[in-house]
N, C-alpha and C positions, 0 to 999 in steps of 0.2 A: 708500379702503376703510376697513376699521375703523379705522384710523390717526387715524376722527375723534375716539377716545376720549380723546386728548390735544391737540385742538382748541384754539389761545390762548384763542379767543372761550369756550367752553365751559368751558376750566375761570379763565378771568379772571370769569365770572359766578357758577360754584359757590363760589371764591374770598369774590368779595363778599358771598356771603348767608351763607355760614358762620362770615362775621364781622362780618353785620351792624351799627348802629351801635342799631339798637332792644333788642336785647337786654338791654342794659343797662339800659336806660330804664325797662325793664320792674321798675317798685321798689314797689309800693302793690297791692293787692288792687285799684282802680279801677281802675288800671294794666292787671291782668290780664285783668279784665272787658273794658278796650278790646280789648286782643289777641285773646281768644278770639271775640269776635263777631264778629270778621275771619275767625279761622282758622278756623273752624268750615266757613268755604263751605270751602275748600281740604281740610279733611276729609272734607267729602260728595262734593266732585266727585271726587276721586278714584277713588272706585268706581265712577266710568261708564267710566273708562279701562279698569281692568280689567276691567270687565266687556265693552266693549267685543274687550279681549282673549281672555277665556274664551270669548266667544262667535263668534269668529270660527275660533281657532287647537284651541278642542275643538269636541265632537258636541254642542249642549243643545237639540239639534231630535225631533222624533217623527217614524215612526221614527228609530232611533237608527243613526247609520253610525258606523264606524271614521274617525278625522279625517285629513285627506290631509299634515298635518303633520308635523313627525321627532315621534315619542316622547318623547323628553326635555324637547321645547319643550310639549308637553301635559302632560305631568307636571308643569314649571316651571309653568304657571300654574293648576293644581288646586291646587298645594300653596300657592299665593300665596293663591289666594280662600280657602284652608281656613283659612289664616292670620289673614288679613285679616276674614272673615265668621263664622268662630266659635272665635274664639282662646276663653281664659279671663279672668275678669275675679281682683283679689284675691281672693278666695272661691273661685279656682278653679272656677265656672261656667262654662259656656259664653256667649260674650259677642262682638259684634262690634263692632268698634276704635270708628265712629260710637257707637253708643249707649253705649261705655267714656266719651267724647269729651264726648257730654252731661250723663252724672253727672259727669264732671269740671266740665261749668262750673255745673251745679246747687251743686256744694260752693260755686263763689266766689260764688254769686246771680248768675253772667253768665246773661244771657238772649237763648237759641239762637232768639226766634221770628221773627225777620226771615229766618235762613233755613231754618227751618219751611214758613214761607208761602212762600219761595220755591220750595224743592223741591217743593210740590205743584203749582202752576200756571205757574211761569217768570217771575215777574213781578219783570222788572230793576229795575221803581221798588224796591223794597225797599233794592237794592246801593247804594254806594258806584261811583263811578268805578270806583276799580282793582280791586274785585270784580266787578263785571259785566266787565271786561276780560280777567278772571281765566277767573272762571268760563266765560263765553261760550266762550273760547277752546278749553278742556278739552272742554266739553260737544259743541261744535260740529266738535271734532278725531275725540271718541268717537264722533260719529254719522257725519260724514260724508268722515272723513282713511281716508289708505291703512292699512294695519294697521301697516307699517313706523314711518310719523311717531306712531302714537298709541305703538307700544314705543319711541319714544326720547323719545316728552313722559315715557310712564309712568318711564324708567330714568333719563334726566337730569335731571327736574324735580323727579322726586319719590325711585325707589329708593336712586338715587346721590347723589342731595342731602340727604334727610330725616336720615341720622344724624349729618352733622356739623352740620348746623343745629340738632338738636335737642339736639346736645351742647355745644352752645354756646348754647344755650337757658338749659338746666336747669344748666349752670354758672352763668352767668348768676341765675337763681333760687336756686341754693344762696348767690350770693354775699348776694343784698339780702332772702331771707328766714328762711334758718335759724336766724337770732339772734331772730325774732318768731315766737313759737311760737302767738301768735292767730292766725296766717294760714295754716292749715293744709289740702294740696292733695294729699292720696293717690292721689285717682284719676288728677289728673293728671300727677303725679311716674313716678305706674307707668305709663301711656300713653306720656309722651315715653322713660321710659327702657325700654319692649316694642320701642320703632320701634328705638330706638339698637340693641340686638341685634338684631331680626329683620333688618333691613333693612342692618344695617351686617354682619350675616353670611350667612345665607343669601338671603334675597331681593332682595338689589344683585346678587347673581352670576348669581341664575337671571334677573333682567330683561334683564343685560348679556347672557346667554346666550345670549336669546329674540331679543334685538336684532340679534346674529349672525346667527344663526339666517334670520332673514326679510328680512337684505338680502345675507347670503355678499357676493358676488364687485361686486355691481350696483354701480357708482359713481355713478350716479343713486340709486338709493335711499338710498345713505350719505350723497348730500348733501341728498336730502330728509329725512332723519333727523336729518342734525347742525343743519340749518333747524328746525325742530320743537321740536329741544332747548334751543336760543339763547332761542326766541319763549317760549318753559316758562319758562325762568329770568328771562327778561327781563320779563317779567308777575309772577312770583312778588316781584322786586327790587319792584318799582312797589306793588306789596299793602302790602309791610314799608314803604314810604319813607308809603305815606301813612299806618299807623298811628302812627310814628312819627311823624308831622306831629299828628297827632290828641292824641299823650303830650305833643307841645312844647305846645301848646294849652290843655292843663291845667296840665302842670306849670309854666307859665312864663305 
């Protein structure tokens, strides 16, 4: 049952990414340019998950019905997509995390068009192995997994993962460039540290909630769920080892 939230497998992989060995690595503005043209697929696919969720678990059909859901798991992810689709940006505008994500790599001159061009047509030549492994995965869970395995790729891959990886990110960053004040990254200092709150407080709790929610009692569905969540983190591990591979490459 939900017993799988403390899973070896599960959290010996949350484990390794949140202290990954690339972070550190990460020490030059080139550096970061590598990183972000990785991370960049990993912040677009995300929103097919959710979205896959909004669109199952609420009403965004015409006409409009009442959703056959509990209530609270419909509210848990309105408030996610409100989040995630039009937070605020520094200026306090309305702004969604993706296009937060490209003015952020605009400041360092990373350049987001490989997966530009991907998101319009799907076209894997563009990827990297462990991005097209990546990505495919996510995209291919949103369209065609049970809703259960897509809320546990969404909560263990990404809700429950994202703010200790990204605090160990941007620790990471404070260590190797706050002492260079040419390398200056607003947008995306405030990006990684929006996720560390949002998602390291309310929106971990209302994914894990959602994930209850749609397997209760089932132990098939708990172990299609905590399968889902492994394959998430074990894709995610494979993204970071080959940027990493990419940083040894330069730096050495």
């Amino acid at each position: 049952m939900n017993s799988i939230m403390n899973h070896a497998d599960l959290i010996s992989h949350h484990e390794h990414l949140k202290n990954h060995s690339l972070y550190k690595k990460i020490q030059t503005q080139s550096d970061l340019q590598i990183f972000m043209e990785t991370h960049v697929f990993a912040v677009w696919d995300f929103m097919s998950l959710l979205k896959r969720l909004q669109k199952d678990i609420t009403c965004v059909e015409i006409p409009w019905n009442p959703s056959l859901y509990p209530k609270n798991v419909v509210r848990l992810i309105n408030e996610i997509v409100l989040g995630e689709e039009s937070d605020k940006d520094l200026e306090g505008r309305a702004c969604d995390h993706f296009t937060l994500y490209i003015r952020s790599m605009e400041d360092l001159k990373a350049n987001p068009e490989r997966l530009l061009k991907f998101s319009k047509n799907l076209d894997y030549s563009v990827c990297t192995p462990a991005e097209k492994n990546f990505v495919k995965f996510n995209l291919e869970l949103g369209m065609k997994g049970k809703i259960h395995e897509v809320a546990a790729a969404f909560f263990f891959g990404r809700e429950k993962l994202i703010p200790d990886m990204f605090t160990s990110i941007l620790g990471g960053f404070t260590q190797n460039f706050d002492s260079r004040s040419e390398i200056n990254f607003p947008n995306l200092r405030y990006y990684l540290q929006r996720h560390i709150d949002i998602d390291g407080g309310e929106h971990s709790h209302q994914a894990e909630d959602c994930l209850k929610s749609l397997c209760g009692n089932d132990e098939k569905k708990w172990d299609e769920a905590r399968i889902a969540g492994v394959q998430s983190l074990k894709l995610r591990s494979a993204l970071w080892d080959e940027v990493e591979a990419k940083l040894d490459r330069t730096q050495y």
